[in-house]
N, C-alpha and C positions, 0 to 999 in steps of 0.2 A: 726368343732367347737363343743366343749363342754358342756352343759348348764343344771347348777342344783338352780332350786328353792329353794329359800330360807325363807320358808313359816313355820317354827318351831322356837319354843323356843323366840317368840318375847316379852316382856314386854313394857310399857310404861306409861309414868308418866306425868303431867304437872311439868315445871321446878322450878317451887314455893314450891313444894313438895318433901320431901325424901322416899314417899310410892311409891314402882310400882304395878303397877296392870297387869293379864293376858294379851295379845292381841293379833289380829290376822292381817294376814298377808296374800294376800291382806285386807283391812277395813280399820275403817277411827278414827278418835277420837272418836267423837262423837256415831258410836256405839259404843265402846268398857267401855266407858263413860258409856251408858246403858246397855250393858249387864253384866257387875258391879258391877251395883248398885250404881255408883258414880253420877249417871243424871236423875233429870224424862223424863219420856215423853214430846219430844217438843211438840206432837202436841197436847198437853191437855189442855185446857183450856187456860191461857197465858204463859204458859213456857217458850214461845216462848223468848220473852226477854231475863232474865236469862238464855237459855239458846247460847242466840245468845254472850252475855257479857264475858261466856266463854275463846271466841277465841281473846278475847285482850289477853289472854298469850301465852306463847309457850306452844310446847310438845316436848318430847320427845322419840323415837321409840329407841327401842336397843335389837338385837338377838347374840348369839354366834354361831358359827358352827365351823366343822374342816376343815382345808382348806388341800390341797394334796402339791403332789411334783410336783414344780415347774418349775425346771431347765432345763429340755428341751422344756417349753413352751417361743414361744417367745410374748405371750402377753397376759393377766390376767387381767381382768375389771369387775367390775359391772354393770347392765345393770338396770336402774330402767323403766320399761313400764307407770306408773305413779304416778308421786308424786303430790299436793295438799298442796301447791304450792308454797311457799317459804321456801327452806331447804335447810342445812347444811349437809353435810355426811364425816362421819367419820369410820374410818376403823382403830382397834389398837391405837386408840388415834391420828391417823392423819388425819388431815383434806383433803380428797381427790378431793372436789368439791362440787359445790352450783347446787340449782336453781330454777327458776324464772317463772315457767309456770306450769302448770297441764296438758298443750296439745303438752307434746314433748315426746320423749322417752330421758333416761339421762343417756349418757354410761361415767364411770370412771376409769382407768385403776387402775390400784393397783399390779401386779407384784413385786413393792419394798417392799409393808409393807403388803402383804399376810404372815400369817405364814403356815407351814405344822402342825402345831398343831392347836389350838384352837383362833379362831378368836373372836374379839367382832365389830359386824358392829353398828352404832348408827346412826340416821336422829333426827335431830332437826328442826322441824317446826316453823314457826316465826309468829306471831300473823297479818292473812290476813288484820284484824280492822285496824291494826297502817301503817300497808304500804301502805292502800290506804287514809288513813286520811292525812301522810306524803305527799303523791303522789298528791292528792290535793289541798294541802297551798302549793308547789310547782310551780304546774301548773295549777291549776283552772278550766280544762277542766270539763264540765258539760253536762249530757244525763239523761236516761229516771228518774222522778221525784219519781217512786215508789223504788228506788234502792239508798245506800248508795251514798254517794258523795266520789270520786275517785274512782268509782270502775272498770273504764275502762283503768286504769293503769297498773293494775295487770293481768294476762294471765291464769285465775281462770273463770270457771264457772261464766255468770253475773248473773244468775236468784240465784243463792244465796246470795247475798246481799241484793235480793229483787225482786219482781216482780208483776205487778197484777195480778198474777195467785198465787203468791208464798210464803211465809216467808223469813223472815230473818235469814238463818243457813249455815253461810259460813263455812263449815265442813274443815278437813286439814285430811292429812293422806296417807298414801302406798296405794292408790284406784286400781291399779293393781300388775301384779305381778313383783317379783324380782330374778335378777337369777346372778348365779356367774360361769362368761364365762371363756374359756380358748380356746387359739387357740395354734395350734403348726405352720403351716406353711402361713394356709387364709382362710379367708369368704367369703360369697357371702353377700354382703349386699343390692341386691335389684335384682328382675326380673322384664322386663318390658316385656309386650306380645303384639302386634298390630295385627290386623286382615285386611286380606282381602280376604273379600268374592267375589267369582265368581261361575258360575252357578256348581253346585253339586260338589263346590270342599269350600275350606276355609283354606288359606294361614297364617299360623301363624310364626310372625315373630318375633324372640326373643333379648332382647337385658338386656345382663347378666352383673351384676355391681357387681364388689371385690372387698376387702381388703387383698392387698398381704405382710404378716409381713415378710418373708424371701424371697431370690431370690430363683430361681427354672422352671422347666417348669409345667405349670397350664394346666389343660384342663378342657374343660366344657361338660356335657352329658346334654341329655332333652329326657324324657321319658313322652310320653302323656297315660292317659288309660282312652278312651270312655265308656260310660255309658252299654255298652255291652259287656267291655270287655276286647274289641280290642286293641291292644297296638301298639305305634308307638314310636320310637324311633330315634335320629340324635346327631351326634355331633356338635358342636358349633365352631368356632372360640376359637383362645385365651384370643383375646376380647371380648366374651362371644356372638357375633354373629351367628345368622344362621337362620332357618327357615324350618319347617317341615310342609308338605300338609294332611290336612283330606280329606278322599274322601266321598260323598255323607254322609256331617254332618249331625249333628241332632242341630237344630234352637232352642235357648232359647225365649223365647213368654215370654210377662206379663200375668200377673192373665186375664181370661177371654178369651184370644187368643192363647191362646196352652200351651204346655207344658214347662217345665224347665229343660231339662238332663242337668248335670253339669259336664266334663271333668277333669279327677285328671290330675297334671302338678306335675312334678321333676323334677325339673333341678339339677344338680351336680356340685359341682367344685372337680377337682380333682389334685393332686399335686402329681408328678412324678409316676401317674399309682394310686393312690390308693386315697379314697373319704374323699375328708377335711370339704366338709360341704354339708347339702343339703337344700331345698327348694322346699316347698310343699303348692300346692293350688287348688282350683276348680275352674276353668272358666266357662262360656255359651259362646257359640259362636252364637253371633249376631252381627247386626250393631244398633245403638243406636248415634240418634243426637235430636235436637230441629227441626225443619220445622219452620220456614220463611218465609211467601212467602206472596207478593204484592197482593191483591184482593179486590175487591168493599167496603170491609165492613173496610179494614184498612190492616194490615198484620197478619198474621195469627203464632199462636205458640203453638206447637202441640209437645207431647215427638215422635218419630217415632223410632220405630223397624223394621229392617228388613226391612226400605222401607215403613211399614205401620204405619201412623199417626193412633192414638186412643185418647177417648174422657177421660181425666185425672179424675181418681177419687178416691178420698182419703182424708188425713188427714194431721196437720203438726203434729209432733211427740216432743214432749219435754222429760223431762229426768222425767224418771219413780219414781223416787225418790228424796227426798230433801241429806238423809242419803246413800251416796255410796256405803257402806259398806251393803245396806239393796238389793240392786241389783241382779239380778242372771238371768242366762242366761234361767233356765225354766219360769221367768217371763217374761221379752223379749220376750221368745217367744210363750204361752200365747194369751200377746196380738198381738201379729202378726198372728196367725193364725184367731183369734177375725177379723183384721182388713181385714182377707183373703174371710173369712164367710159374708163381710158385702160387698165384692165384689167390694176391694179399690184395685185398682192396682198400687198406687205412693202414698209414703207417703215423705214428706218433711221434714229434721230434720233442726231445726229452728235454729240460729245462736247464742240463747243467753244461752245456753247448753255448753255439751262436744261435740267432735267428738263419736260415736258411738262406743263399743265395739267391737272387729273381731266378735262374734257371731252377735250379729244385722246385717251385712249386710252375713253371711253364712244362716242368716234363710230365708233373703230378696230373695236371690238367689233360695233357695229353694221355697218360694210360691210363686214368681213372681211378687214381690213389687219393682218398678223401685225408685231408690230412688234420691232425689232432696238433696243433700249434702252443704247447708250453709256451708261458712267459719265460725269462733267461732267470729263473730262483731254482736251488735246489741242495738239501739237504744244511739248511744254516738258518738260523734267526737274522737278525738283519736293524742294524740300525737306523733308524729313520730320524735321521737329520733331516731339518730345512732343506740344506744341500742337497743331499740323499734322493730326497723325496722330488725336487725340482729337476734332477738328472733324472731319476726316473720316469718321471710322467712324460718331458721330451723322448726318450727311449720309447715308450710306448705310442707314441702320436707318431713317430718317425716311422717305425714298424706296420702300426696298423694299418696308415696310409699305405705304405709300399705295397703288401700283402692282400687287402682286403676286395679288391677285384678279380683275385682267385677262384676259379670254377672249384678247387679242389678243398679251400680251406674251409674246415667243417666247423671247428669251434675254437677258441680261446681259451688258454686253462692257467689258472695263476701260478702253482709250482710244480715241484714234483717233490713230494714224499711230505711237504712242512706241516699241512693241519694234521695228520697222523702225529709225526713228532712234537710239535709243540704242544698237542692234546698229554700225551705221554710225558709232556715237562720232557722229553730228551734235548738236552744242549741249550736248556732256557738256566739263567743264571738268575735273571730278574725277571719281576711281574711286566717292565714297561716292554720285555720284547715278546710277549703275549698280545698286548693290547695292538704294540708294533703291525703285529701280524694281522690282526682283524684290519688295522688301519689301511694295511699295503693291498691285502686280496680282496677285501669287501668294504672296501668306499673307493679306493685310489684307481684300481683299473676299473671298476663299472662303472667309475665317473667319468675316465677316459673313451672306455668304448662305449658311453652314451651319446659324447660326443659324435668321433669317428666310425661307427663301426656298431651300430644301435642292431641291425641284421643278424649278426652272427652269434650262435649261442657262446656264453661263457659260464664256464666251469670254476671254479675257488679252487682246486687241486686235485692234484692226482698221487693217491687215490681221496674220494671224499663222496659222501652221501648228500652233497648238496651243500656243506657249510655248518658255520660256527661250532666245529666240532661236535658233531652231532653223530658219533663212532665213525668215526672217514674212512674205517676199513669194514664196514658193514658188508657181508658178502650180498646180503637178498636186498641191498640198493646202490646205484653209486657203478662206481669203478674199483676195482680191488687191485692190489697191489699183493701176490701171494707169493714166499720164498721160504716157508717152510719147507718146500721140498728146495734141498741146494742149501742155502744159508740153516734153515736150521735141523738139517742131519735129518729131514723125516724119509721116509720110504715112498715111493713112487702113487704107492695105493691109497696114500692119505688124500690124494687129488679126488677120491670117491666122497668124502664127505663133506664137499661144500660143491655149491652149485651155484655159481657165480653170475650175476648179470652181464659184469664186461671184465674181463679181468686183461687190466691194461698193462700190467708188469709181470710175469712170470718166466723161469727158463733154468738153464741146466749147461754148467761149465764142461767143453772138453780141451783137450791139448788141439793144438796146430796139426798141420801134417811135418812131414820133416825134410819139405820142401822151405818151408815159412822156420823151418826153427833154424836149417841151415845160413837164414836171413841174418842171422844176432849171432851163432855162432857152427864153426864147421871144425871144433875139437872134440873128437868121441869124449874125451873125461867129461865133454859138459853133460853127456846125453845118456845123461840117468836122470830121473823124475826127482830126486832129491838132491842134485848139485847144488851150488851155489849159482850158477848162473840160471837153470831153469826156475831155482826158487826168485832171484833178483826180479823173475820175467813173470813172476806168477804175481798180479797185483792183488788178485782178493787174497790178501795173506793167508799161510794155512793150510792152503786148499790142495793142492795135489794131494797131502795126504787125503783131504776129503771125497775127492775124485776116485782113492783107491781103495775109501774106506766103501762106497758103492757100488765099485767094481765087483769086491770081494763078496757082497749080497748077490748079484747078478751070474757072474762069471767066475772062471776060471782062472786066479793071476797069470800072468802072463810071464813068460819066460825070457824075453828079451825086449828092448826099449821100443821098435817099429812096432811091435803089437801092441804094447801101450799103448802107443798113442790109439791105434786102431781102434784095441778095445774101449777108449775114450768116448769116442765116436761114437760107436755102435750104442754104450753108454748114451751115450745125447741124446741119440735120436731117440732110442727108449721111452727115455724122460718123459723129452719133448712130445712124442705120438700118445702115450699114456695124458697127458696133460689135455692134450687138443683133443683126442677122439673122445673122452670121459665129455667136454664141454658139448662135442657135436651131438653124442647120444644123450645127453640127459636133455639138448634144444629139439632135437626132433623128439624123442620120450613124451616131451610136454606139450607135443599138438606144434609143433614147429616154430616154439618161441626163436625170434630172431636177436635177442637182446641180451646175448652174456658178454 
């Protein structure tokens, strides 16, 4: 297969207007909007608004390029990696296909109206605002209160509609990249690798998926090359099965427990002796599940590698950015080597996000960050249309395939926070988005990753005792999710009376420094903790009083706004070390359990 980026020559417009302006390609409105000069800064002072009001219109994207000769290809598509998220695509003035999510990859064929001259491709983006305001007076369904209303309709980023951590900038745009494919005879559209390990040996077993556009005879190659070197090679089946032995591997470890060598993998398809497409990636070879197990204190859940449980430490991960387009893989990774240095070996990417780019989990591999991968659900019931449900399960197949050759990625979790709340009836209106719910976490992806991704543990939610609401915030099983201290006004020491297997959500609010607050604004009347503008910038509403309602347990008020913040800080980490060291002394207390 053929594949050229189509990252030149893009313009784009809002469709209210006859001016184009430059753009780029991957990036999103919203920058291009600012690097322009067409948009202030959202995060200045309240731009916010204005600039959220924006996206009730459309945009428009449109590049030309030359396209080749076609006539001995038998099949010719577009490939979009992502769009953001309701869009039109047009090729030549034809309308070649829609869609409806930001978390798929969206292939279009075009073969009839490609020219060998000069093409013009165009994506028209649909105003995020109006389809879930639509989606809304439709269906009614309703979730977390700091986010737009319908916005669990749309298969977009939640935390940009809103969040309390967030603003309101539900950005649109080509957030990845785009490429214009061409096949002459077949693909490989997916490699699955299973492992099994036995003493100084490690069995990898392959199992190779095509796309055959002509008949013919296919063959498949698998070239491994170990971290020294060493090279091993087998051929496949025609069904793209087979299986090749490492002898005396080399073990991928988490941060803290050994090392990470990563193995390069090629597999090849090949059509009548000569190579149609190939397939390249780095695996770890390890074994990686959850631990289980029955014991006095309740049941125990632990990540295990190789056989050995460890004690989880880390952070959840949200999306680095409000603006896509502002993303980049040296900042990624940045903060992952940050999260390396502070001696996290699991980080959690939380479910009201994207799925993560290929680089976050190629870096995750590299320092040895196991990573806890949410599905993209979080805080909303969810209606389960035909439709719905058919975007979805694509969504998930597109995902797992990307993903699941990751040395790093630990397990698969269906949301974040919904068997809690739906148990609690919070945000449930009717009985069907109860049943909804069983339908989507416990038949729809285990069906999927039966298919894809049968290896890797899966989780129903976070937090959850294992399913069907069965107390999902059970502290002696499960994952807990605990905000009594912070969200609900407790005192630090209340962390002494529960003793948590894994507690995957906890933490403790401080201000910025006043380097970052100078970021949104540099008018002393803003910088008092109760202006209008530090309130605008405080999204868990409320809170700064709350931050000084525990100051005032702690500390001394403070007599001027730099200390504030300071004392904020010092506040945090308080929290934060009471939280963490209570977990670490009651794991070793207990004979060195490694499993909270």
């Amino acid at each position: 297969m053929r594949a050229r980026e189509l990252n030149q020559n893009w313009t784009m417009r809002c469709v209210e207007d006859s001016q184009w302006q430059e753009a780029r390609v991957p990036g999103t409105v919203y920058t291009d909007l600012l690097r322009n000069g067409n948009m202030e800064d959202p995060y200045w002072k309240d731009n916010e608004d204005a600039i959220c009001s924006l996206m009730e219109k459309d945009y428009e994207y449109q590049c030309t390029f030359q396209g080749e000769e076609t006539e001995d290809l038998s099949n010719a598509f577009l490939r979009f990696e992502g769009l953001d998220t309701v869009a039109d695509i047009y090729l030549n003035n034809v309308h070649v296909g829609n869609a409806e999510s930001m978390h798929r990859t969206w292939e279009y064929p075009v073969k009839e109206v490609l020219s060998p001259g000069e093409n013009t491709l165009k994506v028209v983006f649909h105003s995020p605002l109006k389809f879930i305001a639509q989606a809304y007076k439709k269906y009614g369904n309703i979730g977390n209160d700091d986010t737009y209303e319908g916005f669990m309709h749309l298969r977009k980023a939640h935390y940009m509609f809103g969040w309390d951590w967030g603003a309101h900038l539900p950005d649109a745009g080509i957030f990845r990249p785009v490429f214009l494919c061409s096949v002459s005879h077949g693909r490989i559209d997916s490699v699955y690798i299973r492992q099994c390990h036995e003493e100084n040996k490690c069995t990898l077993k392959f199992e190779g998926d095509c796309i055959r556009e002509t008949p013919g005879e296919y063959q498949w190659r698998v070239l491994v090359t170990a971290p020294d070197g060493q090279k091993y090679e087998t051929a496949l089946s025609a069904e793209g099965e087979g299986q090749l032995v490492i002898e005396d591997p080399e073990l991928w470890w988490p941060n803290g427990l050994g090392d990470q060598p990563l193995y390069q993998v090629e597999a090849q398809l090949l059509y009548e002796g000569n190579v149609e497409d190939t397939w390249k990636k780095r695996i770890g070879l390890r074994t990686m599940t959850m631990q289980r197990k029955k014991d006095q204190y309740g049941e125990s859940f632990a990540h295990e590698v190789n056989g050995k449980a460890f004690f989880a430490m880390g952070a959840d991960y949200i999306p680095e950015e409000h603006l896509l387009g502002r993303r980049s893989e040296e900042k990624t990774r940045k903060l992952l080597e940050d999260c390396k240095l502070a001696n996290f070996n699991v980080i959690r990417v939380w479910g009201g996000g994207f799925y993560p780019d290929d680089w976050f989990f190629d870096i995750c591999d590299e320092l040895g960050l196991v990573v806890w991968q949410d599905f993209m659900f979080a805080c909303s019931v969810y209606e389960l249309t035909p439709e719905f449900e058919a975007n979805i399960r694509k969504e998930f197949a597109d995902n797992i395939k990307r993903l699941r050759h990751h040395a790093s990625l630990g397990l698969w979790c269906g949301n974040n926070e919904m068997e809690m709340f739906v148990d609690e009836r919070c945000w449930v209106t009717r009985a069907s988005e109860v049943r909804d719910y069983l339908f989507m976490y416990e038949r729809i992806i285990p069906e999927v990753l039966r298919e894809y991704d049968p290896e890797t543990f899966y989780w129903p939610a976070s937090p959850s005792s294992g399913g069907s609401f069965d107390n999902p915030n059970d502290p002696d099983r499960g994952d807990v999710h605990y905000w009594k201290v912070w969200h609900g006004n407790r005192p630090f020491s209340e962390y002494r009376k529960h003793f948590f297997r894994y507690a995957s959500e906890f933490g403790f609010q401080a201000l910025p420094s006043q380097k970052t607050i100078e970021t949104f604004t540099e008018d002393p009347d803003d910088w008092n903790l109760f202006s209008y503008i530090m309130e605008k910038h405080q999204r868990n509403y409320g809170t700064n009083g709350k931050i000084m309602n525990y100051m005032q347990q702690t500390y001394r008020y403070p007599g001027d706004f730099d200390t504030v913040i300071y004392a904020s800080q010092l506040l945090q980490a308080d929290a934060i070390r009471y939280g963490v060291e209570h977990s670490l002394f009651f794991a070793y207390a207990m004979g060195g359990r490694s499993d909270l």
